[in-house]
Backbone as JSON, one array per atom type, in Angstrom:
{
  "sequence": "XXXXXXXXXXXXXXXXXXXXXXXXXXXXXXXXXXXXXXXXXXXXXXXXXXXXXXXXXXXXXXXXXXXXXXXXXXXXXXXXXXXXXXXXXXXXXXXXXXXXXXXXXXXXXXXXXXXXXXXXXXXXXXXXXXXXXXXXXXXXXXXXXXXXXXXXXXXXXXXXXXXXXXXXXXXXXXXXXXXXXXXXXXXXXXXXXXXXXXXXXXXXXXXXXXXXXXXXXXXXXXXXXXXXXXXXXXXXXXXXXXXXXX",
  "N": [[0.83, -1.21, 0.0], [1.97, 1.25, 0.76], [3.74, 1.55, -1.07], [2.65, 1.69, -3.37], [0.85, 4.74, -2.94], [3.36, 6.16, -2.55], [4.27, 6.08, -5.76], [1.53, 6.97, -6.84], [2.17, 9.6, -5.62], [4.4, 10.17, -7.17], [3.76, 10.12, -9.41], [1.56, 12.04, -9.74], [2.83, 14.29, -9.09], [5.01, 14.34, -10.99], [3.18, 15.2, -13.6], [2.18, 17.35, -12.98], [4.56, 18.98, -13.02], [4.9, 18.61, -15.92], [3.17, 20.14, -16.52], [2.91, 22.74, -15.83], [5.24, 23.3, -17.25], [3.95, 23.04, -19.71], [2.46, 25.26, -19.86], [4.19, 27.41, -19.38], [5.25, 30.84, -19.6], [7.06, 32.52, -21.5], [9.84, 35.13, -21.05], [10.57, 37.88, -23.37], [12.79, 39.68, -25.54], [13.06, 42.43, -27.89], [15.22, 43.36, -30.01], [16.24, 45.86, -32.07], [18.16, 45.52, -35.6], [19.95, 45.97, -38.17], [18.8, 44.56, -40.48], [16.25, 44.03, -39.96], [13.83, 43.03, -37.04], [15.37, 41.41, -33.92], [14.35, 38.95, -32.5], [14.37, 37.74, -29.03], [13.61, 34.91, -26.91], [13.96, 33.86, -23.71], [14.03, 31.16, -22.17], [14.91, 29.54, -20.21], [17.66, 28.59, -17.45], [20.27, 27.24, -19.39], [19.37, 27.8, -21.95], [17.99, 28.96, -24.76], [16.31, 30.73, -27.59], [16.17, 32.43, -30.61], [14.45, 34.63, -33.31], [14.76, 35.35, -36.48], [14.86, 37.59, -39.23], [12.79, 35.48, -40.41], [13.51, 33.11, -38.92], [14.31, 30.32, -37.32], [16.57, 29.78, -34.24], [17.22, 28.05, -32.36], [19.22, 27.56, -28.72], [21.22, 25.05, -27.02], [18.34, 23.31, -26.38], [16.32, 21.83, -24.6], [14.33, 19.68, -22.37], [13.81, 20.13, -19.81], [13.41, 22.68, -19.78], [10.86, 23.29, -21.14], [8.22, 22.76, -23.45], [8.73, 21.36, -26.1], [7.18, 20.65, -27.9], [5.27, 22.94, -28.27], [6.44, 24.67, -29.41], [8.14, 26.43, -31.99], [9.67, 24.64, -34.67], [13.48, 24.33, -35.64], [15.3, 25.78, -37.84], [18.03, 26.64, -37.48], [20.18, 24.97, -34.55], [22.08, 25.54, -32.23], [24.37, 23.52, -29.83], [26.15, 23.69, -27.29], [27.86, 21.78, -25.5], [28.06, 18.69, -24.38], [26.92, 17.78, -22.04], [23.22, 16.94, -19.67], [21.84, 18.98, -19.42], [21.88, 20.62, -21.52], [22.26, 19.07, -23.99], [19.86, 17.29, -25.27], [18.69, 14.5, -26.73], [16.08, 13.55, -27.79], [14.64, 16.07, -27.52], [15.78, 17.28, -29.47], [15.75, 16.09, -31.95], [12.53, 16.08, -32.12], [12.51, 19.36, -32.65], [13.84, 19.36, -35.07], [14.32, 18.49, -38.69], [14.12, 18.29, -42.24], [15.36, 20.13, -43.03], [16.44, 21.55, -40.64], [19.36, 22.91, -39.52], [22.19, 21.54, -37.39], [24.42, 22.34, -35.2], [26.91, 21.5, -33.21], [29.04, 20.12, -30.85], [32.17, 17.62, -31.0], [31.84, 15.84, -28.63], [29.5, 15.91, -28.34], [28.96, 14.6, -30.35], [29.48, 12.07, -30.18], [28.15, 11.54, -28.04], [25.43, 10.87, -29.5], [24.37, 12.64, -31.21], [23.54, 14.06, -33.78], [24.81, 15.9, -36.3], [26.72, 19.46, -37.94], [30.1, 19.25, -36.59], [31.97, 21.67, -34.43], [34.81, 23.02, -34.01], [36.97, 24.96, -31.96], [37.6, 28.51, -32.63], [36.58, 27.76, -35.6], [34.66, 28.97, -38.2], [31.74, 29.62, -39.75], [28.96, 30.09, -41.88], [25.43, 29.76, -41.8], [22.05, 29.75, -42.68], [22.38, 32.27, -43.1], [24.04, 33.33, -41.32], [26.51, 34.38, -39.83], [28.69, 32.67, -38.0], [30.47, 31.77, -35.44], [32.87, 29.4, -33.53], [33.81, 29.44, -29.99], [36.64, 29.27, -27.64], [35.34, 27.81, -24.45], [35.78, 26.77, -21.18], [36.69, 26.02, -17.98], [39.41, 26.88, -15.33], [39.62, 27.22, -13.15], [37.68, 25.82, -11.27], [36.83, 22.53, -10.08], [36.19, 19.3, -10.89], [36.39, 16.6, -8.19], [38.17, 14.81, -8.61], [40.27, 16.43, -9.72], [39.89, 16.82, -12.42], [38.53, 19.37, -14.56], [34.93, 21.02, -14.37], [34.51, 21.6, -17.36], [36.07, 20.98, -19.48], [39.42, 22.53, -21.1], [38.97, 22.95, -24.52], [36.62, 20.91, -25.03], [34.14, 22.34, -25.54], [32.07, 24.67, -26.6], [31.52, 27.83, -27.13], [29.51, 30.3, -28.39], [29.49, 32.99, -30.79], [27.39, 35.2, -33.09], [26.49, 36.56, -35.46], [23.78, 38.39, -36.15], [22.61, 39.87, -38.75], [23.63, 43.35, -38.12], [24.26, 43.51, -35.4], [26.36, 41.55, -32.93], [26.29, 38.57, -31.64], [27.31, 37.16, -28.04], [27.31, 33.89, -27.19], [28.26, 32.41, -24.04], [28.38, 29.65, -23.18], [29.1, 27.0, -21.12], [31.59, 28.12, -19.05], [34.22, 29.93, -17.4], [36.28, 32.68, -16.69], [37.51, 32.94, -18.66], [40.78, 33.42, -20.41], [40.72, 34.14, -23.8], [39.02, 35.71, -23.35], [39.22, 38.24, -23.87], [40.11, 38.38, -27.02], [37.03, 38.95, -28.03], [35.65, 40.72, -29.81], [33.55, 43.65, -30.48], [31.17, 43.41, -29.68], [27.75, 43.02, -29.19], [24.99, 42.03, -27.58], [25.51, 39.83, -24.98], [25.71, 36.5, -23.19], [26.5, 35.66, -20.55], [27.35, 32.82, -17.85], [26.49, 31.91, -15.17], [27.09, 30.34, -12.05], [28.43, 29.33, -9.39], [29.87, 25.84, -8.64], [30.2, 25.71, -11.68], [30.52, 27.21, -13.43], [30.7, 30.39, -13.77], [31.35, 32.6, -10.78], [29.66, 36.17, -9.44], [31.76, 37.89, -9.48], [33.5, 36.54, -11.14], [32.03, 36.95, -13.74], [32.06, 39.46, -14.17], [34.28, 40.41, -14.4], [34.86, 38.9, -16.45], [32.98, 40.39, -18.76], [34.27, 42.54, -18.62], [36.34, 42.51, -19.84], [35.66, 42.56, -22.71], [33.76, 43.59, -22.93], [30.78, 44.11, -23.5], [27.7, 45.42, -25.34], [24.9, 44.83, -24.05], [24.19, 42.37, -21.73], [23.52, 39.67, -20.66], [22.97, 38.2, -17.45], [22.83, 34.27, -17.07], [22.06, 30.77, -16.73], [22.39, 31.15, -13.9], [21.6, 29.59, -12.06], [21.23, 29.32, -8.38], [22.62, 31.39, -7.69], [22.52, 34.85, -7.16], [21.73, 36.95, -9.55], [21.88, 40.06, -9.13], [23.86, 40.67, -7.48], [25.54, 40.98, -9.54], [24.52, 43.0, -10.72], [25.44, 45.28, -8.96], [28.7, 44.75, -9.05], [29.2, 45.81, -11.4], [28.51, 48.38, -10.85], [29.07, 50.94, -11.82], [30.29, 50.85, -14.26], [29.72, 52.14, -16.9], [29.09, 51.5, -19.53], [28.06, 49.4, -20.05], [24.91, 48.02, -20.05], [22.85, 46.1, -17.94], [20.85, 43.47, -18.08], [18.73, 41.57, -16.51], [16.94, 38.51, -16.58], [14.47, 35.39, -16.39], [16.31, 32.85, -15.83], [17.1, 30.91, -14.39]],
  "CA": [[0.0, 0.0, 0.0], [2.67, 2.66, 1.2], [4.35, 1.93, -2.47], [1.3, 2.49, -4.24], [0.92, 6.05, -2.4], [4.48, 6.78, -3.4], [4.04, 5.62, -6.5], [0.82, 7.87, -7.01], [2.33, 10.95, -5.59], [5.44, 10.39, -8.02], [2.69, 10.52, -11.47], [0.83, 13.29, -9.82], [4.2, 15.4, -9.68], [5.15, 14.36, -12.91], [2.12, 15.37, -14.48], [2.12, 19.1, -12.46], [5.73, 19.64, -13.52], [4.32, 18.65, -17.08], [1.74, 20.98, -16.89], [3.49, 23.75, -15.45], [6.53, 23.57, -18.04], [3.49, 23.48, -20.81], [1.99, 26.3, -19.6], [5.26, 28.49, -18.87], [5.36, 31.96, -20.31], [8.36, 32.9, -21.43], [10.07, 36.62, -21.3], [11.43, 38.04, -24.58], [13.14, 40.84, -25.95], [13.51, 42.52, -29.19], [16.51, 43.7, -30.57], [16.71, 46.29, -33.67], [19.38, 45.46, -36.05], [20.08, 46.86, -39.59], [18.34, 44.08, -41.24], [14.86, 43.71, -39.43], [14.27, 42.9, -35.5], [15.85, 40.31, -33.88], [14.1, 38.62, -31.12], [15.0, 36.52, -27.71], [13.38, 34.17, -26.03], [14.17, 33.44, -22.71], [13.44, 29.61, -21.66], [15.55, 28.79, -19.08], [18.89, 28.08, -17.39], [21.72, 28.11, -20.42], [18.25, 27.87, -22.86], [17.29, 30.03, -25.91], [15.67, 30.95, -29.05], [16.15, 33.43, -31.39], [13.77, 34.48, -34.3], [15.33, 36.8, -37.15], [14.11, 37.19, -40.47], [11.62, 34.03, -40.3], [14.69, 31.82, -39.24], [14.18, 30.01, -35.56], [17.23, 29.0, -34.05], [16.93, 26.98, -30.9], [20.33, 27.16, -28.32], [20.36, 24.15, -25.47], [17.15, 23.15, -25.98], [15.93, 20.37, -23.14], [13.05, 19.16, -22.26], [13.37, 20.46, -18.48], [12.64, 24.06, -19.44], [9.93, 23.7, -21.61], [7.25, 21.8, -23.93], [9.08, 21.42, -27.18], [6.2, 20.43, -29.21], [4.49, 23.79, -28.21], [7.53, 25.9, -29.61], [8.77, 26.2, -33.5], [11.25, 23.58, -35.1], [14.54, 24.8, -35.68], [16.13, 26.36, -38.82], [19.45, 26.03, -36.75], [20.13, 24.45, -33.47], [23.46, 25.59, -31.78], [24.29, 22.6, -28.59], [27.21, 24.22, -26.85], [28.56, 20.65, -25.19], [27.7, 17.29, -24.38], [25.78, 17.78, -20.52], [22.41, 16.93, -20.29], [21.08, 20.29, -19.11], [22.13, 21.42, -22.6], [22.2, 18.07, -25.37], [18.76, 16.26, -24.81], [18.65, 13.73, -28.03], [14.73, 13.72, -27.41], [14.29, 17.44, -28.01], [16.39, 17.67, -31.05], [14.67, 15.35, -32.48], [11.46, 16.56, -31.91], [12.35, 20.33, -33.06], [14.41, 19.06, -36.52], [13.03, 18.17, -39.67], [14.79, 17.78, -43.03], [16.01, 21.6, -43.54], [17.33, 21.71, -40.13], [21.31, 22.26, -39.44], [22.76, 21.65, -36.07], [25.64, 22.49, -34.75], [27.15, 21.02, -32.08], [30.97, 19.7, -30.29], [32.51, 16.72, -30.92], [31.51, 14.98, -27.43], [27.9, 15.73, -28.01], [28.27, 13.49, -31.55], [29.82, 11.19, -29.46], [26.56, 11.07, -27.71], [24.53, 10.1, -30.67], [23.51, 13.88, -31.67], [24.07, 14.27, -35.55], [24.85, 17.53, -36.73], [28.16, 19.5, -37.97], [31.18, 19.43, -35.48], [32.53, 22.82, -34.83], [35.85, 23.33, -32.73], [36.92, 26.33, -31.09], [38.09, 28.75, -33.42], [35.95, 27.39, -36.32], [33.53, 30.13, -38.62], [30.49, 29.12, -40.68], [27.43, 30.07, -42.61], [24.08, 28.98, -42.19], [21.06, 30.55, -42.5], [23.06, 33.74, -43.45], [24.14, 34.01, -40.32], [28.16, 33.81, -39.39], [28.59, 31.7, -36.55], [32.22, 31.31, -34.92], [32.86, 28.59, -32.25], [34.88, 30.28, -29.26], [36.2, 28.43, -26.17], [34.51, 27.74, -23.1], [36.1, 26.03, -20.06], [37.0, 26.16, -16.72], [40.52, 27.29, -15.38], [39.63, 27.09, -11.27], [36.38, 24.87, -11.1], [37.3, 21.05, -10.61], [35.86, 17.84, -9.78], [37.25, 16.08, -6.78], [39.36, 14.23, -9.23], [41.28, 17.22, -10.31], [39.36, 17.2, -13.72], [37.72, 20.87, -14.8], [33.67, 20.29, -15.22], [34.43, 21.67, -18.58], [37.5, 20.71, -19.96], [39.74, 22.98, -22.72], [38.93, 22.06, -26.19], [35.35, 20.44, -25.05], [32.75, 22.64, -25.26], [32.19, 25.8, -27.41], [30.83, 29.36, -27.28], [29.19, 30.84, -30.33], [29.62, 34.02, -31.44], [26.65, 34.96, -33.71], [26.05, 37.68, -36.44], [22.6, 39.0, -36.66], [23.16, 41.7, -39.48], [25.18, 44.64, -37.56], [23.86, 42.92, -34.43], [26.78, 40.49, -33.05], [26.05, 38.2, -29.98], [27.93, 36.29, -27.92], [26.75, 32.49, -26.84], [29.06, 32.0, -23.63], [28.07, 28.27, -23.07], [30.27, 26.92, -20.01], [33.02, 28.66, -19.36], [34.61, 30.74, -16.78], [36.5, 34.25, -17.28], [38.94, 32.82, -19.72], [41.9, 34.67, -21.59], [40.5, 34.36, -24.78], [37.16, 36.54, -24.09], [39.6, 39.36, -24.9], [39.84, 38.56, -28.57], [36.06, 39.5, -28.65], [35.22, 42.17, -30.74], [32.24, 44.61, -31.14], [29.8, 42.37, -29.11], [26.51, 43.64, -28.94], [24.9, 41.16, -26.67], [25.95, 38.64, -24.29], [25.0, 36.1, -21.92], [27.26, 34.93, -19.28], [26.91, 32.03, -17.26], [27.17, 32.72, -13.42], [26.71, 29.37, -11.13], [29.41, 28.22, -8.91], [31.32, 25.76, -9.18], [30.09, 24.81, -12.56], [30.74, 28.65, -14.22], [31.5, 31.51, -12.95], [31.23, 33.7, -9.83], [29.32, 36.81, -10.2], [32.91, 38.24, -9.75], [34.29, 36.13, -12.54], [31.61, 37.28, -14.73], [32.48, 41.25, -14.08], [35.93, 40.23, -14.88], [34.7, 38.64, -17.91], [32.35, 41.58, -19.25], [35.56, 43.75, -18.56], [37.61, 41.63, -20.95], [35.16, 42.74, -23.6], [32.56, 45.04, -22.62], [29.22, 43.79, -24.6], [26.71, 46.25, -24.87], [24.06, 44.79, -23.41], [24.72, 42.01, -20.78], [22.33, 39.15, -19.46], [23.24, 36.76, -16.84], [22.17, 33.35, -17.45], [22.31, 29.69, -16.47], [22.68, 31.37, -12.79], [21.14, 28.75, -10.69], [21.06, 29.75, -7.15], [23.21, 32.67, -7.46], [21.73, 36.0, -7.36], [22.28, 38.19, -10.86], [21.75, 41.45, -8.74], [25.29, 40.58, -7.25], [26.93, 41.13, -10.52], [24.68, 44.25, -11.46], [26.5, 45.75, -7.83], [29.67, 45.05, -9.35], [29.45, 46.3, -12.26], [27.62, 49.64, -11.09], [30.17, 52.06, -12.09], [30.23, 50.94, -15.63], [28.82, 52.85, -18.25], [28.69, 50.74, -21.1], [27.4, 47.65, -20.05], [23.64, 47.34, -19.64], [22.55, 44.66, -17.2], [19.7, 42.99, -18.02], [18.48, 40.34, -15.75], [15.54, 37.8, -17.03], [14.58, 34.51, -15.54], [17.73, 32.11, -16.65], [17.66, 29.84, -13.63]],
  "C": [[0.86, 1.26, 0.0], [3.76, 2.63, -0.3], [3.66, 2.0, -3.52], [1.25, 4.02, -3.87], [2.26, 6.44, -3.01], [4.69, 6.91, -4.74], [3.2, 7.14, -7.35], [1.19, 9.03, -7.08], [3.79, 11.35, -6.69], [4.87, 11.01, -9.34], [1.87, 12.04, -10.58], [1.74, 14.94, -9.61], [4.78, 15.81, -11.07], [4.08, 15.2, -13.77], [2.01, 16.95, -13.84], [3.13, 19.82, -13.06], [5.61, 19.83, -15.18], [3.56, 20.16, -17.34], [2.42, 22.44, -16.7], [4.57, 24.81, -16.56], [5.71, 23.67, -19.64], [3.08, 24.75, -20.85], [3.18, 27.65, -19.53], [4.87, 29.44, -19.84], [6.48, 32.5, -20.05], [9.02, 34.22, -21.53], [10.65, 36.61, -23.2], [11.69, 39.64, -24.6], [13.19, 41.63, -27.27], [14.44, 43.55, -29.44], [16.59, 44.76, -32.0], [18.08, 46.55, -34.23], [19.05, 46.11, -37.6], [19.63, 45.71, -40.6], [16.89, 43.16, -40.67], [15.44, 42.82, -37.92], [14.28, 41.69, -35.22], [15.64, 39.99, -32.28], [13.78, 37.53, -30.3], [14.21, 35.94, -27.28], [14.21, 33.16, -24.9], [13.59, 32.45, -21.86], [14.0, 29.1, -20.31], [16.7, 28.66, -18.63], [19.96, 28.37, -18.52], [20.58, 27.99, -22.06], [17.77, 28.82, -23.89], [16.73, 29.96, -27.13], [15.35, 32.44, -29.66], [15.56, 33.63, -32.58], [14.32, 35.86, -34.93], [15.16, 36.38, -38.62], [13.84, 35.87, -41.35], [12.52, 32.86, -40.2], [14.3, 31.69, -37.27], [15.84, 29.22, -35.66], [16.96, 29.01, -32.44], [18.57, 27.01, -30.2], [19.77, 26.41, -27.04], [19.34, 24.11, -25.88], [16.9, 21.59, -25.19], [14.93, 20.64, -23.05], [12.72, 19.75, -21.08], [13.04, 22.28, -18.28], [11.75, 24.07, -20.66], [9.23, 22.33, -22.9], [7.95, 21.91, -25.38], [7.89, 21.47, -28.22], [4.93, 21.78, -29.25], [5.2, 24.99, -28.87], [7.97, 25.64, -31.18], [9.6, 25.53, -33.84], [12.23, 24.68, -35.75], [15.18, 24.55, -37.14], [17.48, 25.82, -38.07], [19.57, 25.89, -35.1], [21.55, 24.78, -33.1], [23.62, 24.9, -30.37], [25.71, 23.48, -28.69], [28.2, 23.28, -26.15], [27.52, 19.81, -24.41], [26.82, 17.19, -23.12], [24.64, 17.79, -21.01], [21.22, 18.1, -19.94], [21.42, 21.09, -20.37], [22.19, 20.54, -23.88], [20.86, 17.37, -24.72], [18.49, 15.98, -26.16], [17.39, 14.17, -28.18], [14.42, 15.2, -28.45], [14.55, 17.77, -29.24], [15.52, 16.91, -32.08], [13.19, 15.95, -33.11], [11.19, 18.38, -33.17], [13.45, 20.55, -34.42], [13.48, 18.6, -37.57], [14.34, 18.33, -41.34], [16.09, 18.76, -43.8], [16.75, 22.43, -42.35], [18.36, 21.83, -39.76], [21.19, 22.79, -37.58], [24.13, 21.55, -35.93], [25.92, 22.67, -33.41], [29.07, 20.88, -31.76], [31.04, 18.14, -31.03], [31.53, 15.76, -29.85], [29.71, 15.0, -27.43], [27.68, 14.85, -29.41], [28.7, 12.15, -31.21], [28.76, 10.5, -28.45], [25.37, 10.67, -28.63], [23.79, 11.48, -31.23], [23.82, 14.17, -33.32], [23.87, 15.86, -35.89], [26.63, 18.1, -37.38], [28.82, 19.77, -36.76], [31.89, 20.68, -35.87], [33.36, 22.75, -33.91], [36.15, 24.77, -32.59], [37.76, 27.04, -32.13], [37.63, 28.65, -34.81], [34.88, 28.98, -36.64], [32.9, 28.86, -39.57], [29.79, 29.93, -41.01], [26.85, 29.56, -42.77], [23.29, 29.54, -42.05], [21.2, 32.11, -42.65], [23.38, 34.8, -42.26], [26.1, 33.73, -40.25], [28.2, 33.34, -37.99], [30.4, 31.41, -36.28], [32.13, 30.86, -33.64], [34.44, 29.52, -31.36], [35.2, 29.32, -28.07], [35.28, 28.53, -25.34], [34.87, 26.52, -22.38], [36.59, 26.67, -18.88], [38.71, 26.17, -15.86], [40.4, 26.47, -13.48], [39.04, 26.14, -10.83], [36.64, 23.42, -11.29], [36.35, 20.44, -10.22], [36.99, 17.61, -8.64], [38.56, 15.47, -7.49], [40.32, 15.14, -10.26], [40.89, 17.8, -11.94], [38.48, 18.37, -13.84], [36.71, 20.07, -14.88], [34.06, 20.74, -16.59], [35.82, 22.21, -19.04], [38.33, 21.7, -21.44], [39.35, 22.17, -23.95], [37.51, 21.48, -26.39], [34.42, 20.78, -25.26], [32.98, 24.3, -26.05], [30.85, 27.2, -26.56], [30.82, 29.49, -28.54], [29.07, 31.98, -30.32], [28.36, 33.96, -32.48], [26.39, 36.28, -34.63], [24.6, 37.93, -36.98], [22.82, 40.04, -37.96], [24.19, 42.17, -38.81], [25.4, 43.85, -35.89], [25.11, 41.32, -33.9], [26.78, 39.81, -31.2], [26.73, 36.78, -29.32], [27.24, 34.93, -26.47], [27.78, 32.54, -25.43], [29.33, 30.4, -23.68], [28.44, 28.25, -21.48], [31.31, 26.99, -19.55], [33.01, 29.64, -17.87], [35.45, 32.03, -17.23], [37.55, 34.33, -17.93], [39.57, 33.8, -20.35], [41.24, 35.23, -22.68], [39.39, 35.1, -25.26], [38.08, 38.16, -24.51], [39.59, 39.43, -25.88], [38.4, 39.05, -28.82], [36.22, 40.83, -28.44], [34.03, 42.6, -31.17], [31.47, 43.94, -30.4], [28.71, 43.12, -28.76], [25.76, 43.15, -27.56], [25.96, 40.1, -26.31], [25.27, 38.21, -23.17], [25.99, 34.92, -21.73], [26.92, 34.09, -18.47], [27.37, 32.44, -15.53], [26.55, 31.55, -12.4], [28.02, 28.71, -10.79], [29.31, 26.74, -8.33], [31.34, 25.53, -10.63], [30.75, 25.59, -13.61], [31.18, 29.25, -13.68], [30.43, 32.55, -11.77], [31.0, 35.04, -10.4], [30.59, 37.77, -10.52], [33.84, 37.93, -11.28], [33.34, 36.72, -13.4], [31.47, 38.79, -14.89], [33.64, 40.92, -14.6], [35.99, 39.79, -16.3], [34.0, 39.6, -18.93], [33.18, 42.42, -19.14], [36.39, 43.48, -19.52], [36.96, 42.56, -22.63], [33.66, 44.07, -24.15], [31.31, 45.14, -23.75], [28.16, 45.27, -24.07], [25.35, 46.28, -23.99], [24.55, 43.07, -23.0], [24.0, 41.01, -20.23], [23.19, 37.62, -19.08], [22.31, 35.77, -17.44], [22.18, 32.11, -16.8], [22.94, 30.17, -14.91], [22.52, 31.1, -11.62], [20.36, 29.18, -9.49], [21.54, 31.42, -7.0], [22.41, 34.01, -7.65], [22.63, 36.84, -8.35], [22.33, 39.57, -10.19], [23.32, 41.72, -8.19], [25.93, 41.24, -8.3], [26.21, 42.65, -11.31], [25.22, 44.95, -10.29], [27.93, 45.85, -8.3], [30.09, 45.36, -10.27], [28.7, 47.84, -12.81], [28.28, 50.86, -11.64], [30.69, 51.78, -13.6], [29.76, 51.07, -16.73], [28.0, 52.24, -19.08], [28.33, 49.94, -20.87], [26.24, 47.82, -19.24], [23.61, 46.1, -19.4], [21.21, 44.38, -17.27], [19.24, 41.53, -17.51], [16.81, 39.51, -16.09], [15.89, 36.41, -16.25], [15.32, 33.24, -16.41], [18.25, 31.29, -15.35], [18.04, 28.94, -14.02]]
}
């Protein structure tokens, strides 16, 4: 009897969290760029979707922030690495179709995700967009066994060219060297959850490297984003815009 009751109250969770994650309403933003407006949806955690002249692209998409089959299939899909708070086979699936391109890492085709492999450093065209894979790993942040969660070379950031409009993907990454090479960045969205990313410290240190114009924490867990607009009150140029990106 008392594993029947458990049982029960397991499907009647399931089915709330269902319901909840169909129902969500999601924030958005819109963006004007020099070749019609270009605008955000904000799903979740390291989660997005961008719609720009009638092209959906889907970044991370998972199943645990939202109802795929209630949301547009994907023109292009950018997976940033192989975790499953950011590759869910399932989803891709679901929001592909025969004119879809995805672009993904290595380690996530290693997981059974089909799409092109982009390494760090890598440019493209698709959808007439320029897309350049950038690092993203972890310098400080280990496992117990000495291994980074996100290892050099593993896991990408995308860079993205709207028109004039250029925005930068962080993925998982901390306040690496190489965010100095960016250039011109319009948007960005920084990841800010210790130990996995970065401290809202590291991610002032990283918006200093480069100084995007407009600024949104993301994939920030527990951490509070108001932290990092405090430390970055004294800087001009960088609008902080905080949306819900638990």
């Amino acid at each position: 009897m008392i594993s029947k009751i458990i049982l029960f109250n397991i499907i009647v969770i399931l089915l709330l969290s269902s319901t909840l994650i169909a129902g969500k309403k999601f924030e958005t933003d819109t963006i004007a760029t020099s070749q019609g407006n270009l605008i955000i949806t904000f799903i979740g955690h390291g989660t997005l979707m961008f719609e720009f002249q009638d092209k959906i692209i889907h970044v991370d998409p998972v199943s645990r922030e939202a109802d795929y089959t209630t949301l547009p299939q994907a023109d292009l899909v950018l997976i940033t690495h192989e975790h499953g708070d950011h590759l869910d086979l399932d989803v891709l699936e679901k929001i592909s179709n025969e004119n879809t391109n995805v672009v993904l890492t290595e380690n996530c085709q290693k997981r059974g995700a089909e799409g092109m492999v982009m390494h760090n450093g890598d440019t493209t065209k698709i959808c007439g967009l320029t897309i350049t894979a950038v690092p993203a790993y972890n310098i400080e942040h280990k496992r117990s066994n000495g291994e980074p969660f996100h290892p050099k070379g593993s896991g990408n950031g995308y860079v993205v060219d709207f028109a004039d409009t250029r925005v930068y993907i962080a993925g998982d990454t901390e306040n690496i060297p190489e965010m100095e090479n960016l250039k011109n960045v319009d948007i960005s969205f920084l990841p800010m959850n210790v130990p996995y990313t970065m401290s809202p410290e590291m991610a002032a240190d990283a918006a200093r490297k480069f100084y995007p114009r407009v600024l949104y924490p993301y994939h920030y867990g527990n951490t509070n984003p108001n932290e990092l607009v405090k430390l970055l009150k004294d800087t001009e140029d960088i609008e902080i815009r905080i949306r819900e990106m638990q």
